[in-house]
KOLLUMMI-142945 format. One line per 10 residues: number of its first residue (from 1); for each residue x negated, y, z negated of N, C-alpha, C. Coordinates in pm, 1 decimal, always signed. Example, Ala and Ser with C-alpha at 12.3 -4.5 7.8 and 13.67 -1.06 7.14 Angstrom:
BEGIN
1 = -1319.0 -569.0 -780.0 -1230.0 -450.0 -780.0 -1320.0 -330.0 -780.0; -1285.0 -225.0 -708.0 -1367.0 -106.0 -714.0 -1290.0 +3.0 -787.0
END
This chain:
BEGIN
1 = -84.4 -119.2 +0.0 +0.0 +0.0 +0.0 -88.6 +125.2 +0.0; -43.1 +210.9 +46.5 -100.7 +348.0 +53.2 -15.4 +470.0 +90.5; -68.3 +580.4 +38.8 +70.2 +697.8 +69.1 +68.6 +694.1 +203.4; +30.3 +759.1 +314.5 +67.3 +774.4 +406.7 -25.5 +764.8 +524.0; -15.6 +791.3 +684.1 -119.5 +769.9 +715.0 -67.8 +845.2 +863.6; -193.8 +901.3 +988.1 -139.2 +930.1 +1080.2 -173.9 +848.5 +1179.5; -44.1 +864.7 +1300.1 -87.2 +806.0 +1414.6 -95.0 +911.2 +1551.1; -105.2 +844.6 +1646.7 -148.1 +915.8 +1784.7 -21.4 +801.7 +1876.5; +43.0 +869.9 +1930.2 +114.5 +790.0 +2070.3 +71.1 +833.2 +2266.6; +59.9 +766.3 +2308.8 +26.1 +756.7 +2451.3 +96.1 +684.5 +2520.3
11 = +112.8 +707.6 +2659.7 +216.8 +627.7 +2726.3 +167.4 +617.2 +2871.8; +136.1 +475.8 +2929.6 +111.3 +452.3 +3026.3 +192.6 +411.3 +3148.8; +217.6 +446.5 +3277.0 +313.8 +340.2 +3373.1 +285.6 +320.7 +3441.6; +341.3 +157.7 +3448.2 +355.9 +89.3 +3594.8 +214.4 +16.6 +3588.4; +211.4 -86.6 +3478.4 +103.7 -154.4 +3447.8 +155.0 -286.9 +3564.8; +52.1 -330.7 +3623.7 +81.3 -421.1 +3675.0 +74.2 -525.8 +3596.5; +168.6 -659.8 +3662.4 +175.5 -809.3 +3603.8 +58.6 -896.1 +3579.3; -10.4 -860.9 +3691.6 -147.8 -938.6 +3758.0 -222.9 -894.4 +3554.7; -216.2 -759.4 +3562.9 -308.5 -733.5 +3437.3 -262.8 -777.8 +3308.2; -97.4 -829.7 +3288.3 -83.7 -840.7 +3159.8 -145.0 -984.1 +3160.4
21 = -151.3 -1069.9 +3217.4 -180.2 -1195.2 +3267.8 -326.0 -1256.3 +3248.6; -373.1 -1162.2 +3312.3 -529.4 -1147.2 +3264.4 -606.1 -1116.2 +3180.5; -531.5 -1027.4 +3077.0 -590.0 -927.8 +3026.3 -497.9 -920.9 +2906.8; -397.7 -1007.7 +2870.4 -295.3 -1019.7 +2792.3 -359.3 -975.7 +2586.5; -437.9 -1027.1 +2593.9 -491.1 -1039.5 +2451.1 -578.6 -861.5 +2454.0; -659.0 -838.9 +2544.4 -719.8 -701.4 +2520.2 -634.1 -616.0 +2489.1; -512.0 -609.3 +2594.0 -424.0 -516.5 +2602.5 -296.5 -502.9 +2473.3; -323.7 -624.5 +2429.1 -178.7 -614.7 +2201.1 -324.1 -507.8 +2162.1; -513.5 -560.8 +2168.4 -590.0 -538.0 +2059.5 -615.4 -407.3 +2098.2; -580.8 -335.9 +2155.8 -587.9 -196.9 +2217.8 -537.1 -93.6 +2142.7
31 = -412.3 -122.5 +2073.4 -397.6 -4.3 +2009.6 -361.4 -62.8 +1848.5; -298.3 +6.9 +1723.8 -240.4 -5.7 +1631.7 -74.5 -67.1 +1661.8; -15.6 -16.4 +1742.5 +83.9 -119.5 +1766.4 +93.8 -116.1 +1954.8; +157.8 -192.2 +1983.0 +156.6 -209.8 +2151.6 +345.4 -250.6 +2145.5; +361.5 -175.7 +2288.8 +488.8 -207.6 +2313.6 +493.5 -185.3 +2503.5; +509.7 -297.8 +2514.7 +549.1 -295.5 +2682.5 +705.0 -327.7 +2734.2; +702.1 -227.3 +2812.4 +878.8 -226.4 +2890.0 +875.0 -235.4 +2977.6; +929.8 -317.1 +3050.1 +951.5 -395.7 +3159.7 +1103.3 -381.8 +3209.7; +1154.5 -362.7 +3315.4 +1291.9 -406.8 +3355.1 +1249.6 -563.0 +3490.9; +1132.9 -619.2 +3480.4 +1105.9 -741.8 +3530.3 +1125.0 -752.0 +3674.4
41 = +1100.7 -584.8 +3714.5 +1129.2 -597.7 +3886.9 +988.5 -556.4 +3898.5; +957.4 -562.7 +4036.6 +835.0 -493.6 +4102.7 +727.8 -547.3 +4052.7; +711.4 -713.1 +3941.2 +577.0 -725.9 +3914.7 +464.1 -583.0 +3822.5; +574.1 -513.1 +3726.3 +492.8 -460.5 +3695.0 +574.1 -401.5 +3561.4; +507.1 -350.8 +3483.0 +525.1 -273.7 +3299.1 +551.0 -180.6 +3347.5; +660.5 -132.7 +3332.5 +716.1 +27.4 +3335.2 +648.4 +115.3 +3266.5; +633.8 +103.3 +3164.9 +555.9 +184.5 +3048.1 +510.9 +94.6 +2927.4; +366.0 +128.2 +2915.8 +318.7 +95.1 +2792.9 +312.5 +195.6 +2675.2; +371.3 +119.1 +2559.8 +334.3 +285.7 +2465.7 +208.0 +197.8 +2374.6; +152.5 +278.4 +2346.7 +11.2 +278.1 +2281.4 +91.8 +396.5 +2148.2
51 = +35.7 +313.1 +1996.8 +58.9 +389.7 +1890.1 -104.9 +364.6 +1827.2; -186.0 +476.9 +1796.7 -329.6 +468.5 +1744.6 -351.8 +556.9 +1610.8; -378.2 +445.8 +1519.8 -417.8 +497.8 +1375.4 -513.0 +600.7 +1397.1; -484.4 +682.3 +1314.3 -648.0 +805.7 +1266.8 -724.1 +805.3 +1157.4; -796.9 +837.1 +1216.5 -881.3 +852.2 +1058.4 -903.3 +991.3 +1019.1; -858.5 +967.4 +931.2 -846.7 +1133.8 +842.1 -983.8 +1172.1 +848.1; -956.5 +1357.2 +939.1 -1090.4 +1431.4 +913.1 -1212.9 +1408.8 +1040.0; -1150.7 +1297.9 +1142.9 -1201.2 +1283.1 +1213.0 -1119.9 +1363.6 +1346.7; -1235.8 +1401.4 +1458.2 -1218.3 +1464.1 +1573.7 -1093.8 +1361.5 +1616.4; -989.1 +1474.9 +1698.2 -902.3 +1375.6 +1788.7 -971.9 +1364.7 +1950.4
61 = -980.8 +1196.2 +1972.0 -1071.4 +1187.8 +2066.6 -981.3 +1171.6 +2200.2; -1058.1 +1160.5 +2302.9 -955.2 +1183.3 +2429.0 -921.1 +1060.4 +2481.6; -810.9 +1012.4 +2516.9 -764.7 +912.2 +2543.6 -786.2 +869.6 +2722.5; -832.7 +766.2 +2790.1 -851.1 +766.4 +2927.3 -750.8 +755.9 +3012.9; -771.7 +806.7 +3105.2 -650.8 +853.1 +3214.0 -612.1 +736.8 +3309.3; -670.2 +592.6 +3278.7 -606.7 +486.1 +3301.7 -632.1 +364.1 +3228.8; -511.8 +281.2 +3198.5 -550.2 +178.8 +3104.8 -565.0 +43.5 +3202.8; -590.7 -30.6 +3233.9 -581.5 -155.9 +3282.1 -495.4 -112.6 +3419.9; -537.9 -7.3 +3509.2 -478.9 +12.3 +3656.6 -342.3 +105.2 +3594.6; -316.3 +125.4 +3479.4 -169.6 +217.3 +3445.7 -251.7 +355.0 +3376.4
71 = -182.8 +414.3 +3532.8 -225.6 +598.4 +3477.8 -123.8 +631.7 +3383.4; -203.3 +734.7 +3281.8 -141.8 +807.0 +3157.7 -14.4 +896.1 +3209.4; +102.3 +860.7 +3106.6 +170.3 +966.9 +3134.7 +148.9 +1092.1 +3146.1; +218.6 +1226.1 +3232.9 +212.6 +1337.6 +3226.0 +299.3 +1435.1 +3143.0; +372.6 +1350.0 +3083.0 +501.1 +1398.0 +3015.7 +577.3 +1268.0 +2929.2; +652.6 +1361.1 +2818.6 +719.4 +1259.2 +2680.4 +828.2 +1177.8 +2801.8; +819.2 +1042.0 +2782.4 +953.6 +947.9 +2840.5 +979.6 +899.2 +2772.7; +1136.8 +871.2 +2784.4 +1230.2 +722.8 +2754.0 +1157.6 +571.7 +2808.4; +1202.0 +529.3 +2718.9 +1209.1 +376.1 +2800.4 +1327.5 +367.4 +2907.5; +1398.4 +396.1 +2885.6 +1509.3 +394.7 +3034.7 +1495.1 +493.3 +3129.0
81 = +1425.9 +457.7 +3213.2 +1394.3 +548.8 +3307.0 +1510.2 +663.3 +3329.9; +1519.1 +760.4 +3356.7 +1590.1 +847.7 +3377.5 +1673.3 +940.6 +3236.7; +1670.3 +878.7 +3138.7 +1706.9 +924.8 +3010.6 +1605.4 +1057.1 +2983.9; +1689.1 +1117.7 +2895.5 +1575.1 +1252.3 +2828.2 +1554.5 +1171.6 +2744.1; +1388.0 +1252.0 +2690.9 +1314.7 +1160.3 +2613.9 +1315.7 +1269.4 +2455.6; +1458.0 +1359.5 +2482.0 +1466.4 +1381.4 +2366.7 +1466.8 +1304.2 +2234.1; +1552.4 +1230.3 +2217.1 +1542.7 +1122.6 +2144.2 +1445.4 +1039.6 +2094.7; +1312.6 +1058.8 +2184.2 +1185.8 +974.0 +2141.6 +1113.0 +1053.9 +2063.0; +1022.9 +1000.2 +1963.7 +931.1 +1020.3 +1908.1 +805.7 +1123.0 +1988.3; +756.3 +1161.4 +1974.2 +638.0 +1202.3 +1995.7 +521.4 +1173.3 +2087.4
91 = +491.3 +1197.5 +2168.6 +404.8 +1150.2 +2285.9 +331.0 +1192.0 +2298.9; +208.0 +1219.3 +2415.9 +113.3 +1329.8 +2477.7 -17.2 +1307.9 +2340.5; -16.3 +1168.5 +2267.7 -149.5 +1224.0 +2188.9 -137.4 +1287.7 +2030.6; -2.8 +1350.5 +2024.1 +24.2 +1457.4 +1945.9 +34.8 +1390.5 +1821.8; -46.5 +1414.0 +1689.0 -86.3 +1337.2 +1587.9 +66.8 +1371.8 +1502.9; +52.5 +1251.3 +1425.9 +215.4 +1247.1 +1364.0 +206.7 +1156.9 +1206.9; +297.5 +1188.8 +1098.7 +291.7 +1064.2 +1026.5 +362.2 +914.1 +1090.0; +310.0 +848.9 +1005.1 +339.0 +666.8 +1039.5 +515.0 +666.4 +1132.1; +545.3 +730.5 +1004.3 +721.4 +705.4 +980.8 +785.2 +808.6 +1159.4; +743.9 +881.9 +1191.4 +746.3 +989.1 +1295.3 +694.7 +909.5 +1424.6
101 = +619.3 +814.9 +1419.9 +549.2 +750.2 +1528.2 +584.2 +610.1 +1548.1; +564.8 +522.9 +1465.4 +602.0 +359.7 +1483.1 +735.7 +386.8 +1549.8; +848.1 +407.3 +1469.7 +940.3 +408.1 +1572.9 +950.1 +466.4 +1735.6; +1044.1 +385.5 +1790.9 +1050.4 +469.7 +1932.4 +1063.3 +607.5 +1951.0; +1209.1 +570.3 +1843.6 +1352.5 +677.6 +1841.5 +1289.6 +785.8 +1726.5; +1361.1 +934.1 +1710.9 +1334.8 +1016.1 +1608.7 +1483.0 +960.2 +1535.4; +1416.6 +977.0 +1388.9 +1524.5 +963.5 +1254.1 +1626.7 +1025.3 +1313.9; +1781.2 +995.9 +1294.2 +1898.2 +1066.7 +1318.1 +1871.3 +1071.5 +1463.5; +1854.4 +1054.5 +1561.6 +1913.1 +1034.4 +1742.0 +1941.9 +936.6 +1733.8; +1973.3 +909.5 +1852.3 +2077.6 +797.5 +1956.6 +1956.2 +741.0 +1946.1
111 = +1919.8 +618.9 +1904.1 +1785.1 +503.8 +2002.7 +1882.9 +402.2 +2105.9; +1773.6 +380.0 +2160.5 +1822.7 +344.3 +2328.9 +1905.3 +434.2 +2381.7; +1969.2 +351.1 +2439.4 +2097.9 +403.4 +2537.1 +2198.0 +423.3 +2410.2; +2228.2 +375.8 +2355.8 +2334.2 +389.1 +2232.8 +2461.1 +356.9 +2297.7; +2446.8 +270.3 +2419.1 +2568.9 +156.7 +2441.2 +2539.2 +25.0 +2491.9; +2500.2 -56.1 +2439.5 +2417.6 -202.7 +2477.0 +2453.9 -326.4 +2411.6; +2366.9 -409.7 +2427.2 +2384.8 -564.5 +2392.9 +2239.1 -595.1 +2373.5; +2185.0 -650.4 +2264.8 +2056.3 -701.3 +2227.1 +2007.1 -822.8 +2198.9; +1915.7 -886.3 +2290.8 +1877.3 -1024.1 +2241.1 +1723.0 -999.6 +2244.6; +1658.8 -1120.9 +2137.9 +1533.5 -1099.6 +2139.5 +1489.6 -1272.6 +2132.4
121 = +1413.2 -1300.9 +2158.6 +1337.4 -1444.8 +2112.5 +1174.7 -1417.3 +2113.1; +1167.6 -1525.0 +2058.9 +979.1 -1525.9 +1977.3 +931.3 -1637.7 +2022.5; +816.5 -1661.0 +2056.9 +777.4 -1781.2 +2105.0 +624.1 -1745.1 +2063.2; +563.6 -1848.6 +2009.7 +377.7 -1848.5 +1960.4 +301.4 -1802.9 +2052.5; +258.0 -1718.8 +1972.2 +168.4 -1616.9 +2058.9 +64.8 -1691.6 +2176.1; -5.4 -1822.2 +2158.6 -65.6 -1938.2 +2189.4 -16.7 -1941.2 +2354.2; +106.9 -1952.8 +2355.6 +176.9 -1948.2 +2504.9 +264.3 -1850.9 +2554.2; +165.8 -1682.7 +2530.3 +223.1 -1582.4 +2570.3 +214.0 -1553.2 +2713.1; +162.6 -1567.4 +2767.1 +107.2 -1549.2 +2937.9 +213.2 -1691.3 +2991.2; +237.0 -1790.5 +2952.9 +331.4 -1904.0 +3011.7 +512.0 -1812.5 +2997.1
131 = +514.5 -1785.0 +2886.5 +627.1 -1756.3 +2854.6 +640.6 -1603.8 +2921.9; +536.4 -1534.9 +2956.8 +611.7 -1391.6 +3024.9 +636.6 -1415.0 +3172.8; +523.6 -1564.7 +3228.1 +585.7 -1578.3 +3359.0 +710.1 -1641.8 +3386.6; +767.9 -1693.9 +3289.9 +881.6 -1770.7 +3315.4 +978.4 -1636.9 +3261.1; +1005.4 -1602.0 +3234.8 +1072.4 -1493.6 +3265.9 +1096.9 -1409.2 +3347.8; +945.3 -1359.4 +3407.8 +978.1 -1310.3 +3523.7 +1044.1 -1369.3 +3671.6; +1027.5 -1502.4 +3660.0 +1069.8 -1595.3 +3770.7 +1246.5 -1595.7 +3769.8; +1282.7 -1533.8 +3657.9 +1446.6 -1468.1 +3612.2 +1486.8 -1355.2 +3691.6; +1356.9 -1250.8 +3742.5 +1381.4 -1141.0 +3774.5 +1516.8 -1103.7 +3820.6; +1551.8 -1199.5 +3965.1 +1718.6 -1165.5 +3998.3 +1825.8 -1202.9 +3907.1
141 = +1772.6 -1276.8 +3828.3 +1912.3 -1316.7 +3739.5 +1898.5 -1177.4 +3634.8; +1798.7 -1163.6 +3613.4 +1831.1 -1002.8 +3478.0 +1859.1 -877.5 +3561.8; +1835.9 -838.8 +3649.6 +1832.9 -712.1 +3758.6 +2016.3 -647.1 +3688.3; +2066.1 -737.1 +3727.4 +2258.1 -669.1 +3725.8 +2279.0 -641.6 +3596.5; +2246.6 -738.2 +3492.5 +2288.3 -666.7 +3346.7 +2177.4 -622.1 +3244.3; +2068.4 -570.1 +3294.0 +1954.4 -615.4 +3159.1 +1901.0 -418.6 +3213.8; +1924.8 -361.0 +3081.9 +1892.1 -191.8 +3085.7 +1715.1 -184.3 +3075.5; +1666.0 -253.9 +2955.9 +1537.0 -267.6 +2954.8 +1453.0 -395.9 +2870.2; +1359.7 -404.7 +2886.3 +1296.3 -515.8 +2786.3 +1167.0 -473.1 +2734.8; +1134.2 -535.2 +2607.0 +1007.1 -524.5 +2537.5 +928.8 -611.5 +2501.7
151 = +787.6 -568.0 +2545.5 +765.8 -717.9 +2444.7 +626.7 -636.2 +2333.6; +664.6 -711.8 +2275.5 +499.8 -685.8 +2117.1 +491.5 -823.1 +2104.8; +340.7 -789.2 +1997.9 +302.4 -925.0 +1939.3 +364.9 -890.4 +1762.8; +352.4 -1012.2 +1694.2 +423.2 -1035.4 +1598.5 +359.5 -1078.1 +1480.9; +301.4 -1079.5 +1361.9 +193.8 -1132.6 +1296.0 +263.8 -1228.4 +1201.2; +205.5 -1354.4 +1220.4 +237.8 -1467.7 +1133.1 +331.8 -1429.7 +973.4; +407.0 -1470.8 +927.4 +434.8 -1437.4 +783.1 +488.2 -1611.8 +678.4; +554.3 -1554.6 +609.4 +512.0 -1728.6 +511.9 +700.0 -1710.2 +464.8; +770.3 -1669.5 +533.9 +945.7 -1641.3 +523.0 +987.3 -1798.4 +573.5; +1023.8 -1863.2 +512.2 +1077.9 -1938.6 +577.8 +1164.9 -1944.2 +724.9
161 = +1269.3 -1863.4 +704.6 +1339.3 -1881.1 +806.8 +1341.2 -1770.7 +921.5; +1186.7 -1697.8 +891.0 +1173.5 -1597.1 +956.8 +1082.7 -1708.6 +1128.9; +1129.1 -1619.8 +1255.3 +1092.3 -1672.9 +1380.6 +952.8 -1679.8 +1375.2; +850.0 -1566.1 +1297.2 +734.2 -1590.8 +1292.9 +674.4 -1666.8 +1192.5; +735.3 -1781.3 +1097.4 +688.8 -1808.1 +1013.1 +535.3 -1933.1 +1056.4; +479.5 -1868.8 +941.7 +350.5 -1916.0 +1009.5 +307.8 -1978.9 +1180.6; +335.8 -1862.1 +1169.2 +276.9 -1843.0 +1370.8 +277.2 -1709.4 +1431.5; +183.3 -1670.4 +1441.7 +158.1 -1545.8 +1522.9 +226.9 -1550.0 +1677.4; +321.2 -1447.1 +1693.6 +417.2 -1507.5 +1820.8 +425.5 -1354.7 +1909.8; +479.7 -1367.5 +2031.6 +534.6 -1296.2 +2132.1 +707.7 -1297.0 +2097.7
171 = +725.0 -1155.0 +2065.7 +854.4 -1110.4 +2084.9 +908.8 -1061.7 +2209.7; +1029.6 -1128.2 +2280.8 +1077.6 -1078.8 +2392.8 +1198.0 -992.4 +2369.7; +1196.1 -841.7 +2406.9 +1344.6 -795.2 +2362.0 +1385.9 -722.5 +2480.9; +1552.3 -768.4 +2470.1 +1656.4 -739.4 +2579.4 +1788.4 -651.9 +2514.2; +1762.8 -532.4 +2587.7 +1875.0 -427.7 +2611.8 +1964.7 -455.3 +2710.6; +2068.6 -507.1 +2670.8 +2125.9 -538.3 +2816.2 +2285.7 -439.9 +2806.5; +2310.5 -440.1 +2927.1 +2435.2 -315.1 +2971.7 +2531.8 -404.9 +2923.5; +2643.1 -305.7 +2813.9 +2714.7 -372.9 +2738.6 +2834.5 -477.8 +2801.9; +2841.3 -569.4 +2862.2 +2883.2 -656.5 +2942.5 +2892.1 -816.2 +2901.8; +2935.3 -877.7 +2807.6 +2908.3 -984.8 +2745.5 +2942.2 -1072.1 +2850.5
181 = +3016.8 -1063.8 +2966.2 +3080.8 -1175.7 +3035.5 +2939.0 -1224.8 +3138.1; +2894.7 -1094.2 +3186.8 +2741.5 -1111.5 +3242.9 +2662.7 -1164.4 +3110.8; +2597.2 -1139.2 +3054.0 +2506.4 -1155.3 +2969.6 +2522.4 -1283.0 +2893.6; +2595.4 -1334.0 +2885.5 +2643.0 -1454.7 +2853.3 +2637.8 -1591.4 +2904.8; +2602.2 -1562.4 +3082.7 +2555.4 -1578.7 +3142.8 +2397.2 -1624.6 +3175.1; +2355.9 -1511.2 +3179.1 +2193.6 -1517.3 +3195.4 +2120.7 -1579.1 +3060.1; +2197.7 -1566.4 +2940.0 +2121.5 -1604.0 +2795.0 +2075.8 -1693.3 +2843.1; +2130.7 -1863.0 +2884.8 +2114.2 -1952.8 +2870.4 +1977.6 -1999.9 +2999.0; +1993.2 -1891.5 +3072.6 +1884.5 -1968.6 +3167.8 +1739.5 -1923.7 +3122.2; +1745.9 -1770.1 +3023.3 +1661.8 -1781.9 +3011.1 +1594.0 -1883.8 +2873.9
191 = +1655.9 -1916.3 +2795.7 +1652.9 -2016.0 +2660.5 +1635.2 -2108.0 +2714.3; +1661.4 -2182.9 +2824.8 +1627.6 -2283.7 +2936.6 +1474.6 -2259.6 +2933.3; +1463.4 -2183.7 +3016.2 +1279.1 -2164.4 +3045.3 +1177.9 -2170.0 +2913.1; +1245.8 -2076.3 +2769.3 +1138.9 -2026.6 +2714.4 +1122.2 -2194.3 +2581.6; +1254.6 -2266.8 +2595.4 +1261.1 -2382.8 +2536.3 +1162.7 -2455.5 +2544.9; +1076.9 -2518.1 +2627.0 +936.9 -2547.4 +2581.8 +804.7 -2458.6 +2527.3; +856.0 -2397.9 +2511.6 +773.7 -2315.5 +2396.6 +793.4 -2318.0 +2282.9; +935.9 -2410.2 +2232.6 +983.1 -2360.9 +2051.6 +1030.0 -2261.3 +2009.6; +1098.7 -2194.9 +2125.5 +1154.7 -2070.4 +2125.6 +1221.9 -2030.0 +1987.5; +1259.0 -1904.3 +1927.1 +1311.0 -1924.0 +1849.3 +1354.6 -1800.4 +1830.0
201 = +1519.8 -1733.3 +1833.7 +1594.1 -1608.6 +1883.2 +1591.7 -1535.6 +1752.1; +1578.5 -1434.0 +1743.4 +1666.9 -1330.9 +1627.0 +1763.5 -1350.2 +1588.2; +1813.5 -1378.5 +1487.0 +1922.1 -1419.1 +1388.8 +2019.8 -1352.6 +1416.4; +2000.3 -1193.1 +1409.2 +2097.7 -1085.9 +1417.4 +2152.7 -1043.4 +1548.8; +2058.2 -1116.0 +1648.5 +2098.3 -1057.0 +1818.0 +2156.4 -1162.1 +1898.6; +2192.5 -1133.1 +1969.6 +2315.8 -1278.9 +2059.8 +2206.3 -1367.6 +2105.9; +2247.7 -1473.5 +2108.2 +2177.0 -1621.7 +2203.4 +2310.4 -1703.3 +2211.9; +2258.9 -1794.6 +2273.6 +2346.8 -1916.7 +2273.2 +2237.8 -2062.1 +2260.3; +2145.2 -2048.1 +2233.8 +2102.2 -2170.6 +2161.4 +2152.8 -2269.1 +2081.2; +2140.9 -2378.8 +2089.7 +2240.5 -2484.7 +2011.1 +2185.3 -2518.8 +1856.0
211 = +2253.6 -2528.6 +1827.3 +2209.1 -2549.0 +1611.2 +2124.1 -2622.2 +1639.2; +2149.5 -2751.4 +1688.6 +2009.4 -2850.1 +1678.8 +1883.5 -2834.1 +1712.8; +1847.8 -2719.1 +1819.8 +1747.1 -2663.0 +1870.9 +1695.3 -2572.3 +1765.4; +1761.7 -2518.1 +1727.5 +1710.4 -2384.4 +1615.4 +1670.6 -2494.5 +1476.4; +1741.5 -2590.2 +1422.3 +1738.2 -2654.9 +1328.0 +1564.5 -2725.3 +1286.1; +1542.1 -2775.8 +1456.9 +1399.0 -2878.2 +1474.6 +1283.4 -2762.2 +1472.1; +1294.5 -2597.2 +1481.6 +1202.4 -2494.1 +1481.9 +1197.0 -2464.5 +1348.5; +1265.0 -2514.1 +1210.8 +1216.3 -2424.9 +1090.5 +1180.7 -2595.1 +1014.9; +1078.6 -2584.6 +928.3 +996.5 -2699.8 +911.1 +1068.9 -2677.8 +773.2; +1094.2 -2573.0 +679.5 +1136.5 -2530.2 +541.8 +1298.0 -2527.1 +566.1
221 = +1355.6 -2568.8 +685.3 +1505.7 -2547.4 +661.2 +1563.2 -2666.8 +525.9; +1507.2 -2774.6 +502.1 +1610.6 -2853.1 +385.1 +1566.9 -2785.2 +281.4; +1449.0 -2703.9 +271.9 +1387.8 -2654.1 +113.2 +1528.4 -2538.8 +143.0; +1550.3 -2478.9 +236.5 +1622.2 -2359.4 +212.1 +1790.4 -2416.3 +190.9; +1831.0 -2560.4 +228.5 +1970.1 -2566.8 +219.8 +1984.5 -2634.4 +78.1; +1859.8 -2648.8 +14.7 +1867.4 -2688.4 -115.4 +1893.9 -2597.5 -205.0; +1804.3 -2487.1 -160.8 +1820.9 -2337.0 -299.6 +1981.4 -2311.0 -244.9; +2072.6 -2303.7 -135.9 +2178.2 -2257.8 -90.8 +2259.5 -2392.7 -178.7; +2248.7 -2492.1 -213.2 +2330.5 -2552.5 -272.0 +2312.2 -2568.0 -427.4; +2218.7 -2495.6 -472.6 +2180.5 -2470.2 -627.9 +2274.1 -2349.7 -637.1
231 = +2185.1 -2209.5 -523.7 +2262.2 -2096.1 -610.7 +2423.4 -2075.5 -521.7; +2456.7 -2128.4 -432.4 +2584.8 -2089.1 -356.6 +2644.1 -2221.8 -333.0; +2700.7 -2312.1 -467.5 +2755.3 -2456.7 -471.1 +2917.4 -2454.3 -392.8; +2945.7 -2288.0 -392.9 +3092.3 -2318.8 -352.2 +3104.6 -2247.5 -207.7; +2988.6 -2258.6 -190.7 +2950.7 -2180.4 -26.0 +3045.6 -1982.0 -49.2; +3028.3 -1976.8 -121.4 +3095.1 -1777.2 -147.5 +3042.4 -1688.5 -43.6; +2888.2 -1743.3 -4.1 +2818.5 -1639.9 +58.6 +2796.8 -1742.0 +188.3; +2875.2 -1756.5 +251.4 +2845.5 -1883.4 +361.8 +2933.8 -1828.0 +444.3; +2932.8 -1841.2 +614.9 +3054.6 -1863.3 +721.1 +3033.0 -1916.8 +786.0; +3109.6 -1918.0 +932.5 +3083.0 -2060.2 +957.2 +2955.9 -2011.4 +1082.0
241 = +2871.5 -1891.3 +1046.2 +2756.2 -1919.0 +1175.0 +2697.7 -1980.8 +1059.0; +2644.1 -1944.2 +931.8 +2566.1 -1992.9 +824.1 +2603.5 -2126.3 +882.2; +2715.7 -2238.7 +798.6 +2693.7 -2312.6 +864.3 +2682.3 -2411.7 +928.4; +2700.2 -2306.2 +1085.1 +2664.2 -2426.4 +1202.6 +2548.2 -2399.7 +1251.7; +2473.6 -2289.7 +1217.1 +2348.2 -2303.0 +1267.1 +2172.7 -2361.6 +1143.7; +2242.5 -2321.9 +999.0 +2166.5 -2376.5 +896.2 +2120.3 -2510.2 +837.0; +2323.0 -2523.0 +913.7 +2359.9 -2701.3 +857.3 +2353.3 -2706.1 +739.1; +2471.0 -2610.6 +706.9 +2520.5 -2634.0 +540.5 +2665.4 -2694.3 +547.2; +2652.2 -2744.4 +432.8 +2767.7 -2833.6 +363.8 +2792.7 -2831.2 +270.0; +2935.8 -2811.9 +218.8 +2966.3 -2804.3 +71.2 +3001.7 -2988.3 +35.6
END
């Protein structure tokens, strides 16, 4: 823990595919956090944002005018192309606290579009370059409903039923145009592809993955349906996603 700390944001576009591919691991160790957006057309990263710790008291140094073939922005953007980038955080370099920068969005705006549908899945970092090409091989199937996508890396943690639990993983995240009848749709082909990887979705964001699939990815799920039948014997705090996807039973 520590009081506070500053960062620096930069924004690159139109990273090509060829480079995340190649170059996949330089390009997370590049900055303090990494975030690439993709809408999965054209073989290429729409924008990379680069977030870079400072060190207090030190010169602000100049950032290069291309990262891996993606020239520096000239101006603050959205991730959705064409949006004002009122709503975003801080860009151009311009030193900021933590809380002002990690996020995309500024405290109190609209983040994103502020009319969407969100899915995300995680897959071990180990088979990040397998898993971003099989996605892209989706390209026409996401084109009609999918606003934007992200991906970061994810650092191992010891949560049981958390997607990264002990495994350092690739997060895939999908903004998609609020349309469930489309999107409902495409979930499954892509959970298709990323399924040999051990895929494993965000709790809180739509999938359609089947219980039994999610069930064989958490190694601590009976330690966890045990404490759920010590402290919640009459299921009070239970429904029925708890569970059909936990595999609880009263």
């Amino acid at each position: 823990m520590e009081p506070t700390f500053q960062l620096r944001q930069d924004v690159y576009e139109n990273l090509p595919l060829t480079q995340v591919y190649e170059h996949f691991a330089a390009i997370q160790a590049s900055a303090y956090s990494v975030s690439l957006f993709t809408d999965w057309q054209q073989e290429r990263v729409t924008q990379v944002w680069l977030k870079q710790r400072l060190t207090p008291g030190a010169p602000l140094q100049h950032t290069p005018s291309d990262f891996f073939g993606a020239p520096r922005a000239t101006q603050n953007l959205h991730p959705l192309a064409g949006l004002s980038p009122v709503n975003c955080t801080e860009q151009m370099g311009v030193p900021g606290p933590w809380y002002d920068r990690l996020p995309h969005f500024r405290l109190g705006f609209t983040p994103s579009s502020g009319q969407e549908l969100q899915s995300e899945y995680f897959v071990p970092l180990r088979h990040a370059e397998e898993a971003i090409r099989a996605v892209a091989r989706l390209h026409e199937h996401l084109r009609p409903c999918l606003q934007i996508s992200e991906m970061r890396t994810v650092a191992a943690d010891a949560l049981w039923l958390s997607p990264c639990y002990r495994q350092d993983s690739l997060g895939i995240h999908f903004t998609w145009k609020p349309n469930w009848a489309a999107v409902s749709q495409v979930l499954p082909l892509l959970e298709r592809e990323l399924s040999p990887f051990g895929v494993r979705p965000h709790w809180g964001k739509l999938f359609t993955l089947p219980a039994a699939h999610l069930q064989r990815q958490y190694e601590k799920l009976p330690a966890f349906q045990a404490l759920m039948a010590q402290y919640d014997p009459t299921g009070k705090f239970r429904n029925a996603f708890v569970d059909t996807y936990l595999g609880s039973s009263l």
